[in-house]
C-alpha positions as CSV (number, residue, x, y, z in Angstrom):
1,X,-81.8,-13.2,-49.0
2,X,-82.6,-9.5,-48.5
3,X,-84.8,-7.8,-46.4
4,X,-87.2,-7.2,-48.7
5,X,-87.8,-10.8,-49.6
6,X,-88.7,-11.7,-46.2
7,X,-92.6,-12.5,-45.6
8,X,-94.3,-10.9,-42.8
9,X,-93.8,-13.6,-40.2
10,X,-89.6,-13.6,-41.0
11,X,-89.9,-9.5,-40.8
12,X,-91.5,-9.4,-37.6
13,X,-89.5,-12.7,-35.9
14,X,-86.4,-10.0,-36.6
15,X,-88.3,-7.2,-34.5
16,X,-89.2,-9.4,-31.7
17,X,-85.0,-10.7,-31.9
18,X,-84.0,-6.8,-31.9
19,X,-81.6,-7.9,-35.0
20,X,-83.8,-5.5,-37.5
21,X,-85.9,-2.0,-35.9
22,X,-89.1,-0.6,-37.5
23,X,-86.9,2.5,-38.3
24,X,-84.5,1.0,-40.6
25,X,-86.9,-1.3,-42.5
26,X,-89.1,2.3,-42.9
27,X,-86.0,4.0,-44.2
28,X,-85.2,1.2,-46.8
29,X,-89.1,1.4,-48.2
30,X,-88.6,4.7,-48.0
31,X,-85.2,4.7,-50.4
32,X,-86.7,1.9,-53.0
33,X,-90.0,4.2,-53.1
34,X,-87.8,6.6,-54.2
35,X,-85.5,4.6,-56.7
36,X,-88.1,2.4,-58.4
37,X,-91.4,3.5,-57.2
38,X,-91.1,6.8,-59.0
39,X,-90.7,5.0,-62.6
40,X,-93.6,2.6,-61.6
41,X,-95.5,5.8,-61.0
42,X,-97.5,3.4,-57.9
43,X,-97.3,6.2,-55.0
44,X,-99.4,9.3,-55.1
45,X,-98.0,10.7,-51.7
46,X,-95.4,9.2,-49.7
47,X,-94.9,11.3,-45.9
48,X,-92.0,10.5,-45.3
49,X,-91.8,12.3,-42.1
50,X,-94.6,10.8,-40.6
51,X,-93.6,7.1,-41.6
52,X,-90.4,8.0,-39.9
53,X,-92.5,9.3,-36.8
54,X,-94.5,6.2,-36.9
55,X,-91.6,4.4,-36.9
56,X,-89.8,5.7,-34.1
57,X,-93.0,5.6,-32.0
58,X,-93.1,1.6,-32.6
59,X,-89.4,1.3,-31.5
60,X,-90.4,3.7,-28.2
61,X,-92.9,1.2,-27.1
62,X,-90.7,-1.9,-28.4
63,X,-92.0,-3.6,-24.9
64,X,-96.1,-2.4,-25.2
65,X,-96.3,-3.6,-29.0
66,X,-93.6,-6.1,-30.2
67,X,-96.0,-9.0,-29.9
68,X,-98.7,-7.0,-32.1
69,X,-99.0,-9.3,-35.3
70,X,-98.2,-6.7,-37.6
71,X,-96.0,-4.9,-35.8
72,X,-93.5,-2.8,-37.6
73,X,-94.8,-4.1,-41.1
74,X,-95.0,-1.7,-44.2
75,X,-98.4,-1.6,-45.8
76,X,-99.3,0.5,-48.8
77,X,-103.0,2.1,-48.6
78,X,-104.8,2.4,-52.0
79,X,-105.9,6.5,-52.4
80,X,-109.5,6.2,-52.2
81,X,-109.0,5.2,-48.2
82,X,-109.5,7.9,-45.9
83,X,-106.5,8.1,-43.3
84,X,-106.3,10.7,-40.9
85,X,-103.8,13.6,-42.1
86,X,-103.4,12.4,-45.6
87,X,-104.8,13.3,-49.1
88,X,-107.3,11.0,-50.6
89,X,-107.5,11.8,-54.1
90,X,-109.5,8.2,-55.4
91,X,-106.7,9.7,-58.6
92,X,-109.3,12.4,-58.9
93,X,-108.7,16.4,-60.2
94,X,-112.4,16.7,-58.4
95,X,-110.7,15.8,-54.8
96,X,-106.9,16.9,-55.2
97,X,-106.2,18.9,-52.7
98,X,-108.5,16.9,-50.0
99,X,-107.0,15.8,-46.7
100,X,-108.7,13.3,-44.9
101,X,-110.0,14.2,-41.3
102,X,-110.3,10.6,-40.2
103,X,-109.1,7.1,-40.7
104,X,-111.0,4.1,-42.4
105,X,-111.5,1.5,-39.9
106,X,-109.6,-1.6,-42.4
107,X,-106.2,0.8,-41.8
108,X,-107.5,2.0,-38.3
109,X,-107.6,-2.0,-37.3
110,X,-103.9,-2.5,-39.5
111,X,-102.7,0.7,-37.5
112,X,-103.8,-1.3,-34.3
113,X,-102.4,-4.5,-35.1
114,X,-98.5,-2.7,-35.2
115,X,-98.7,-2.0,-39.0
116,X,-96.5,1.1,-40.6
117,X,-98.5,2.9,-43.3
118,X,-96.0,3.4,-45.6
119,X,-97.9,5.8,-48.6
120,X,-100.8,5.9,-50.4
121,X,-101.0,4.4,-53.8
122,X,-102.6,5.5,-57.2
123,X,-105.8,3.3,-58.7
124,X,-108.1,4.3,-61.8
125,X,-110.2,7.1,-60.8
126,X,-112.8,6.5,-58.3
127,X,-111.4,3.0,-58.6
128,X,-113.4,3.1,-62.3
129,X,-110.8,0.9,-64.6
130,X,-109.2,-2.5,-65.7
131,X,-106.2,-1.0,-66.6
132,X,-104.6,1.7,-64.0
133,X,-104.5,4.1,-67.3
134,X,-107.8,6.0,-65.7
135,X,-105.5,7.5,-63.2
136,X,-105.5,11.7,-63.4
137,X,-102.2,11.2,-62.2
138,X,-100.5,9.4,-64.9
139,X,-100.9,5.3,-65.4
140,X,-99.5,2.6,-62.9
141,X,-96.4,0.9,-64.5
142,X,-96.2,-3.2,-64.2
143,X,-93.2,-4.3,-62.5
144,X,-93.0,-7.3,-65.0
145,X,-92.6,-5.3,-67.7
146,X,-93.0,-1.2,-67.7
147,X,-94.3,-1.6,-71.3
148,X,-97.7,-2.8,-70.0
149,X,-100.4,-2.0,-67.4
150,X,-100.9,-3.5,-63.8
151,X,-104.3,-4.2,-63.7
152,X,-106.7,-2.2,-62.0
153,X,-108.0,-0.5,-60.2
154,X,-105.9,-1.2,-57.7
155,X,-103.0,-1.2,-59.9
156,X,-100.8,0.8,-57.6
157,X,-101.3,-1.5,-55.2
158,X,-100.5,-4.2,-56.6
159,X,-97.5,-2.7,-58.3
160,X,-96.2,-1.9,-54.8
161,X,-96.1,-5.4,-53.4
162,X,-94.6,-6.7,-56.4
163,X,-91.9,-4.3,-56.7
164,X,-91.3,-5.6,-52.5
165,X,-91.5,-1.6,-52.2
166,X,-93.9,-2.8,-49.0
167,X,-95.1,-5.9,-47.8
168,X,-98.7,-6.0,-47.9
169,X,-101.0,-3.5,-49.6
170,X,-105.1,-2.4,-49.2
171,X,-107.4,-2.3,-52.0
172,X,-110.5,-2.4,-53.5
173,X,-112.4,-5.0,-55.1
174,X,-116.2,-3.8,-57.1
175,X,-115.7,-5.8,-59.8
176,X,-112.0,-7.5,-59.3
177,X,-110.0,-4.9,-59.0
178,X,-107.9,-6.7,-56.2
179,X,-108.0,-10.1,-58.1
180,X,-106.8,-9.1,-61.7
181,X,-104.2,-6.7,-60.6
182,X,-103.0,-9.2,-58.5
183,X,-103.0,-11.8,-61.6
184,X,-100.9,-9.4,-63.5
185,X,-98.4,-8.2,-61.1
186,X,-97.8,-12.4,-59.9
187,X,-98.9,-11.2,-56.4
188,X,-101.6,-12.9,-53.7
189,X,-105.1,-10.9,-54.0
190,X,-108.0,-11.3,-51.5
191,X,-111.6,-10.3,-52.1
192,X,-113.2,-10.8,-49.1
193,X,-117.2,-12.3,-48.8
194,X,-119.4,-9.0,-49.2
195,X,-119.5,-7.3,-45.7
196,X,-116.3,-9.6,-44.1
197,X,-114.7,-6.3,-43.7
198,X,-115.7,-2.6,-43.0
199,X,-116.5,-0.4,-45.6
200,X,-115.8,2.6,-43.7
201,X,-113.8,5.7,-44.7
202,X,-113.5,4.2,-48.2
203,X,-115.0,6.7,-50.9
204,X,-117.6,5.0,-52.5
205,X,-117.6,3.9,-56.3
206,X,-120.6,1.5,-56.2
207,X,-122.1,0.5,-52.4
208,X,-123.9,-3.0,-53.0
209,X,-120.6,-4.4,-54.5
210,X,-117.5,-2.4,-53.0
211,X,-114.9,-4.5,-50.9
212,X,-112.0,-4.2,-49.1
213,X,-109.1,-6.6,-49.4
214,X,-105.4,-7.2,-49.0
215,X,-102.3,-8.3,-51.4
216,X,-99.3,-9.8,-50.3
217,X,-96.7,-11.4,-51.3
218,X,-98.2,-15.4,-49.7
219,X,-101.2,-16.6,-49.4
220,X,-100.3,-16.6,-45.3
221,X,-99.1,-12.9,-45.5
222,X,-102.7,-12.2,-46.4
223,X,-104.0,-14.3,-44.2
224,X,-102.3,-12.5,-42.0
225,X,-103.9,-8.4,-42.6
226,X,-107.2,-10.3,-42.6
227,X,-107.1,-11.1,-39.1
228,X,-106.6,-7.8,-38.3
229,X,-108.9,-6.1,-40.8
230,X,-111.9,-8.1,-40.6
231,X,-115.0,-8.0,-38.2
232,X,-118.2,-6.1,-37.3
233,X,-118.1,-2.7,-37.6
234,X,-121.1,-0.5,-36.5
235,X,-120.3,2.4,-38.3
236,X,-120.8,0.4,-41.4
237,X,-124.4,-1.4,-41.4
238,X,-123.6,-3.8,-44.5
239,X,-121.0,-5.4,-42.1
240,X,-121.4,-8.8,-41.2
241,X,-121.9,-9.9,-37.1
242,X,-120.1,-13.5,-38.4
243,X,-117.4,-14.6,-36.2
244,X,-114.0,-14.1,-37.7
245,X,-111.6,-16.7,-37.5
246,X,-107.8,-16.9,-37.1
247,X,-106.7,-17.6,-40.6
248,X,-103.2,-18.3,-40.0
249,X,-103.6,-21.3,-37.8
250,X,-104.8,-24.0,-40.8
251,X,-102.8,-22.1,-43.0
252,X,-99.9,-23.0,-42.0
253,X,-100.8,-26.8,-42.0
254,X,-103.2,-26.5,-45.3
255,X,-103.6,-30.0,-47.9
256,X,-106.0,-30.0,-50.5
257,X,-106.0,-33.8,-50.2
258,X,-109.8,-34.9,-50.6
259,X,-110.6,-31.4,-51.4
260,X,-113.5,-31.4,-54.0
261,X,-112.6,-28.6,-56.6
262,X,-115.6,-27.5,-59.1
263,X,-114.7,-26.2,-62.9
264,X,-116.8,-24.2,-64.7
265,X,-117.0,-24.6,-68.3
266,X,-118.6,-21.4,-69.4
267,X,-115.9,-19.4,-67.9
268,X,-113.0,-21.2,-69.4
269,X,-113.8,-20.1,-73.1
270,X,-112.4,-16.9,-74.8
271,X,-108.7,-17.7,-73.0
272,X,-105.3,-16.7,-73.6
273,X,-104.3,-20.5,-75.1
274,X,-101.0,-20.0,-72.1
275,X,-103.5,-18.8,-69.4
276,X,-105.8,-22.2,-70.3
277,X,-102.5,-24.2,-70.2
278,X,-101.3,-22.8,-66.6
279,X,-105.7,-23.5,-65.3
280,X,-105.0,-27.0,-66.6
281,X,-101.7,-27.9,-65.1
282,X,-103.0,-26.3,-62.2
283,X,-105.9,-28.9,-62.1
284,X,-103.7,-31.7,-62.7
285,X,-101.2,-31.0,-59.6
286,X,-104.2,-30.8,-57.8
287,X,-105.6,-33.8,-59.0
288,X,-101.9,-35.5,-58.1
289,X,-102.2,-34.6,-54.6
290,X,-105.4,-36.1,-53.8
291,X,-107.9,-33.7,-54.6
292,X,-111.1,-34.1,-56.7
293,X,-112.6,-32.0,-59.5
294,X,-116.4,-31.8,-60.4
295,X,-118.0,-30.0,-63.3
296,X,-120.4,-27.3,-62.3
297,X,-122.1,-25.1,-63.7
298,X,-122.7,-21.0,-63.9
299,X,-125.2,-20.9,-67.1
300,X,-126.1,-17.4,-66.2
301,X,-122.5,-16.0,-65.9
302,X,-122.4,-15.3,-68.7
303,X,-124.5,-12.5,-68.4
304,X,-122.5,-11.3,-65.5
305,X,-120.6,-8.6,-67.7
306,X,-124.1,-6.5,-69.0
307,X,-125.4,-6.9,-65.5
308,X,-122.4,-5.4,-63.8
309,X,-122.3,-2.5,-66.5
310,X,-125.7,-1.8,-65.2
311,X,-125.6,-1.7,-61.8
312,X,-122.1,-0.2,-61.1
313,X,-122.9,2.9,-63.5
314,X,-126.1,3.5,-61.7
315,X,-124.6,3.2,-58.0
316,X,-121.9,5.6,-59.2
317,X,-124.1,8.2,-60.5
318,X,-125.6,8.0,-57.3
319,X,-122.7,8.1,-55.3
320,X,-120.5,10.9,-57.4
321,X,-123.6,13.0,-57.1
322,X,-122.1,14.8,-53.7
323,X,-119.4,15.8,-56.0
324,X,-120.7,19.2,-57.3
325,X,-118.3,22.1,-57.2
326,X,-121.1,23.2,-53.8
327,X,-121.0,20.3,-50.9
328,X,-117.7,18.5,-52.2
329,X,-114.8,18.4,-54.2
330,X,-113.0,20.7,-56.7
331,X,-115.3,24.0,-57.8
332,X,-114.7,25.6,-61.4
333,X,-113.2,29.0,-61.5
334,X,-114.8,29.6,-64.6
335,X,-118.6,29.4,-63.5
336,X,-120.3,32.7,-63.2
337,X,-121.8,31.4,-59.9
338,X,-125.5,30.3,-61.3
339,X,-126.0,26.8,-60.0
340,X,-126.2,25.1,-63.6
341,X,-123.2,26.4,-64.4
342,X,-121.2,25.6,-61.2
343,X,-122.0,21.9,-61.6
344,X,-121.2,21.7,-65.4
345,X,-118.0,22.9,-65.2
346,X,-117.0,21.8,-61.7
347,X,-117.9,18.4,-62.6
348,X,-116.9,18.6,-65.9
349,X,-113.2,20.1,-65.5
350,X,-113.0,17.8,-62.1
351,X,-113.8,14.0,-63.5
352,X,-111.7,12.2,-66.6
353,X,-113.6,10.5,-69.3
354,X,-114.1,6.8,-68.0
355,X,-116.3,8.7,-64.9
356,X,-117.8,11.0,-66.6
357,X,-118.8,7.8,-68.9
358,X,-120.4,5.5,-66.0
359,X,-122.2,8.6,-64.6
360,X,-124.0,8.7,-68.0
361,X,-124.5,5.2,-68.5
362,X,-126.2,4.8,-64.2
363,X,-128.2,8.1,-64.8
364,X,-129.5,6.5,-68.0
365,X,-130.4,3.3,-66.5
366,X,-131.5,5.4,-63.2
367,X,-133.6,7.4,-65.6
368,X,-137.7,7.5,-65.5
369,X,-139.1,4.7,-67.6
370,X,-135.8,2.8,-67.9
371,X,-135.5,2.1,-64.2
372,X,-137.2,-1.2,-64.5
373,X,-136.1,-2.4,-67.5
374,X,-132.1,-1.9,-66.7
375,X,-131.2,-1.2,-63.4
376,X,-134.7,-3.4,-61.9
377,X,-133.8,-6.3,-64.6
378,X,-130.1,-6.1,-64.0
379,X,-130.8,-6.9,-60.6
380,X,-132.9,-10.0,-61.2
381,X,-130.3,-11.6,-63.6
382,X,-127.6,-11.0,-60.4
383,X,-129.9,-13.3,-58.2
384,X,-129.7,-15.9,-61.2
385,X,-126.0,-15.8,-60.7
386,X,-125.9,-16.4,-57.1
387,X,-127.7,-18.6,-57.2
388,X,-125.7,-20.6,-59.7
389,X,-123.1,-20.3,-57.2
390,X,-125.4,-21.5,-54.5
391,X,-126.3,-24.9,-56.9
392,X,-122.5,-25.6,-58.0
393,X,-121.4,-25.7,-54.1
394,X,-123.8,-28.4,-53.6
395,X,-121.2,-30.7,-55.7
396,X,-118.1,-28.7,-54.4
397,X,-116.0,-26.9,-52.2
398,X,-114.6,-24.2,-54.2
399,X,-114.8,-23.4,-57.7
400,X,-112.0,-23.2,-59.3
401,X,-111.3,-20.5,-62.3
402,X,-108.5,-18.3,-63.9
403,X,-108.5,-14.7,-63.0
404,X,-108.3,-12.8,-65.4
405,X,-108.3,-14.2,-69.5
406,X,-105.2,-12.9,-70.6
407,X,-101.9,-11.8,-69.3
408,X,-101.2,-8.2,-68.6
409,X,-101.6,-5.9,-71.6
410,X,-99.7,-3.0,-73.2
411,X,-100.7,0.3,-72.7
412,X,-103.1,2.0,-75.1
413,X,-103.9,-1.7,-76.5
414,X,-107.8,-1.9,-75.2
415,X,-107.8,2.1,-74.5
416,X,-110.1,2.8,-77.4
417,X,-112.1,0.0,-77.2
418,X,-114.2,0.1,-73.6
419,X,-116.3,-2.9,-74.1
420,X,-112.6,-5.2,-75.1
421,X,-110.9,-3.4,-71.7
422,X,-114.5,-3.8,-69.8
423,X,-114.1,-7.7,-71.2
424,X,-110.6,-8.1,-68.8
425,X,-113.2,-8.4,-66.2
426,X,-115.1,-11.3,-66.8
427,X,-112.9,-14.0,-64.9
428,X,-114.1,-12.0,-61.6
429,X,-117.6,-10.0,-62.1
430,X,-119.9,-12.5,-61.6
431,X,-118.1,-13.5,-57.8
432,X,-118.6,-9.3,-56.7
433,X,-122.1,-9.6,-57.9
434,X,-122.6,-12.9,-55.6
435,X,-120.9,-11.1,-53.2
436,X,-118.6,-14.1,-52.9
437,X,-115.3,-14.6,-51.0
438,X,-112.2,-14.9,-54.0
439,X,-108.5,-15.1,-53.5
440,X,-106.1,-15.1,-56.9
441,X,-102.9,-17.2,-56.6
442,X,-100.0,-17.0,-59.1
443,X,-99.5,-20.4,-61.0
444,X,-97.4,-19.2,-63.7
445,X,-95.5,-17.3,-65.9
446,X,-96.5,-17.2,-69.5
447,X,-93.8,-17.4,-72.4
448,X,-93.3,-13.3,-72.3
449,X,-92.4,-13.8,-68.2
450,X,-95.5,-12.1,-67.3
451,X,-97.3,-13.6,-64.5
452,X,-100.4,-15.7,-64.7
453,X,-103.4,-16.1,-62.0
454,X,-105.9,-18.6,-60.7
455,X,-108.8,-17.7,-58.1
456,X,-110.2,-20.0,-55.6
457,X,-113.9,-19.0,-54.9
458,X,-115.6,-20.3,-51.7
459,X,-119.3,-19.9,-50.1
460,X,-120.0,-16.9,-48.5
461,X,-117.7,-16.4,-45.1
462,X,-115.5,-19.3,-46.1
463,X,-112.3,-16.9,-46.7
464,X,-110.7,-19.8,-44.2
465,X,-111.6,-22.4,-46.8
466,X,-110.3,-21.2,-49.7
467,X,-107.0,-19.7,-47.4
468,X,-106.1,-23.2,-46.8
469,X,-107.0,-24.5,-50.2
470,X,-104.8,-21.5,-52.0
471,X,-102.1,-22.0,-49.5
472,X,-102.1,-26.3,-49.8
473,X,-101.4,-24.9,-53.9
474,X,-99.0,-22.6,-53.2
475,X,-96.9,-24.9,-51.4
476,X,-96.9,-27.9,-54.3
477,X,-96.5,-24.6,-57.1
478,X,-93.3,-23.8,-55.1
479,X,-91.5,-20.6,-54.7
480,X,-92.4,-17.9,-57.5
481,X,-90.3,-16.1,-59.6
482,X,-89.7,-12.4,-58.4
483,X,-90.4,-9.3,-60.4
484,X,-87.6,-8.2,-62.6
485,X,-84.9,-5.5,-60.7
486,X,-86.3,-6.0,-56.7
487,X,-83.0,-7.6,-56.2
488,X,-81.1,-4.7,-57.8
């Protein structure tokens, strides 16, 4: 077995031996970046002098940090994360160019816990996408099969991980763009309980719903970046005082014997017949093993999709306001300096279509005399879905549903169409808008070989809880296949 198909624990039980150093594992990311991440288009900047600086520093102070949890590990940062000395593009024109003066606190806490920041990686625009085709920096290419997308938004993310071109990524998740990448790349995805982990130095798409999260390659390898990331921050104030507990430790030792699993109905319908199949048989090895499963149900998810559409757009427009052409981003050469015309065309020339879209649709709903009857009523209908969620734990521990309805798609396929590629969504909306902890598994390949997901959804703060319950799975699922030419 190579390097690269080492987990995290394997990779850094050969540091601690001295029979691998942080310098030569950073110089083979470094040379498969360069062979296949190019074609997958997944980096937007890769420093390869400071990596190998990094690098060298963690081998300097072998002694001080060998016993760090992360140490020496290569983690991928999705663009729209502020690290000190890099760009941070969010795959924007309106911020190419823009080099971050400080670090986010979810990569200051990897940094801290021995981890190697290995490059940045594209994503849909300001994270605004299902598809990774939003990108002003060309699409993200899926490992499985360069024919068809990665997900999104954190596509390159994703893509990254399951090339093994790192071994753990950070990304974003507003309204499952962690989880459905994740699903169509066959990699482990974590959306974390709203507030589980600091916002902070992550440009903002939409505030009330934004998370950060991990992939990795195991349900223990995320465990794993969680310990490290999560925890009160108090230079974010939506972060959560709850005490954080060491994932790893059940993990390891996880059964989902007795395990009470609830299965909605209303968000089984509209499937892909092979992604029903892989839910089903996923159900029935659980089932085998000692588990039980419950009906429950989420009557008002089904409204999760219009409410989302509602609430994001508006939150955007409010947050992509800064970017004006006068206090941030890229300024127009062609405005004739009146202030009307500096916006137009500074915003104009500096956001792609899908932004400039959700900015019109939240300033609509944002609007005078609409206020109350979209964004306001929007906001009612996502109480109705929590508390769904809140009724169907009473019977269960976690809910059980697929990730995303179909497998991943080809490029162009849903481009023209925004409410089909908006649709891509609806597995994992209505857990963002209950601000709910969600982590996707792989359980299967469809006939095509393209990977196939299932999420795990627990009460708020119970990212230990569905951990062990993902990880009990992953062990009676087995090994999973590996992306086509990582062993190349």
């Amino acid at each position: 077995m190579k390097i690269n198909e080492w987990n995290i624990d394997s990779l850094t039980g050969a540091y601690r031996k001295r029979s691998l150093s942080p310098v030569e594992v950073a110089k083979y990311c470094l040379s498969a970046i360069e062979k296949r991440g190019k074609d997958l288009n997944c980096f937007l900047q890769v420093r390869e002098d400071a990596v190998l600086a990094s690098a060298e520093d963690l081998e300097k102070k072998f002694n001080d940090k060998a016993k760090l949890p992360l140490y020496g590990v290569p983690i991928a940062i999705k663009d729209n994360f502020l690290v000190d000395g890099w760009q941070a593009t969010a795959a924007s024109k309106i911020l190419q160019g823009y080099v971050s003066p400080y670090t986010a606190t979810s990569v200051e806490r990897l940094e801290a816990a021995g981890a190697l920041i290995i490059g940045k990686t594209n994503l849909d625009e300001f994270a605004m996408g299902s598809s990774n085709e939003n990108s002003a920096y060309g699409p993200v290419k899926n490992p499985w099969d360069t024919s068809r997308v990665p997900g999104g938004s954190s596509g390159g993310s994703a893509a990254a991980v399951a090339a093994h071109l790192c071994w753990g990524a950070l990304g974003t998740d507003t309204g499952g763009s962690i989880r459905q990448p994740a699903s169509l790349c066959g990699v482990v995805g974590l959306k974390p309980t709203y507030g589980r982990v600091s916002r902070y130095g992550v440009i903002a798409f939409a505030s009330s719903l934004d998370q950060v999260g991990p992939f990795g390659r195991s349900v223990n390898d995320v465990a794993r970046m969680m310990e490290a990331m999560a925890g009160y921050d108090r230079k974010d104030a939506t972060s959560s005082r709850s005490v954080v507990p060491v994932y790893t430790e059940s993990v390891a030792r996880a059964s989902a014997k007795n395990a009470r699993f609830g299965v909605a109905k209303e968000l089984l319908e509209g499937l892909d017949p092979e992604v029903r199949q892989s839910f089903d048989l996923l159900v029935q090895t659980m089932v085998a093993n000692g588990a039980k499963v419950v009906d429950v149900s989420l009557p008002h998810s089904r409204y999760a999709l219009s409410t989302y559409y509602l609430i994001a757009p508006s939150e955007a427009s409010s947050n992509l306001a800064r970017y004006d052409g006068i206090h941030y981003g890229y300024r127009s050469k062609g405005s004739r300096g009146e202030l009307e015309q500096v916006y137009l065309k500074s915003r104009g020339e500096g956001f792609g279509p899908e932004v400039k879209l959700r900015i019109m649709l939240g300033t609509y709903a944002l609007s005078a005399g609409y206020y109350d009857a979209y964004y306001g009523k929007a906001n009612q209908v996502r109480q109705l879905i929590s508390q769904d969620f809140v009724q169907a734990f009473e019977k269960c521990d976690c809910v059980l549903m697929p990730t995303s309805p179909s497998v991943a798609f080809k490029f162009g396929e849903k481009a023209a169409d925004p409410l089909k590629m908006y649709a891509s969504d609806v597995c994992t909306l209505p857990i963002n808008l209950a601000g709910l902890p969600s982590v996707s598994v792989p359980s299967g390949l469809s006939s095509d070989k393209l990977p196939i997901g299932v999420q795990f959804v627990g009460r708020h703060f119970e990212e230990q809880r569905i951990l062990d319950l993902a990880a009990a799975y992953e062990k009676l699922r087995g090994p999973f296949p590996i992306a086509p030419g990582v062993r190349e």
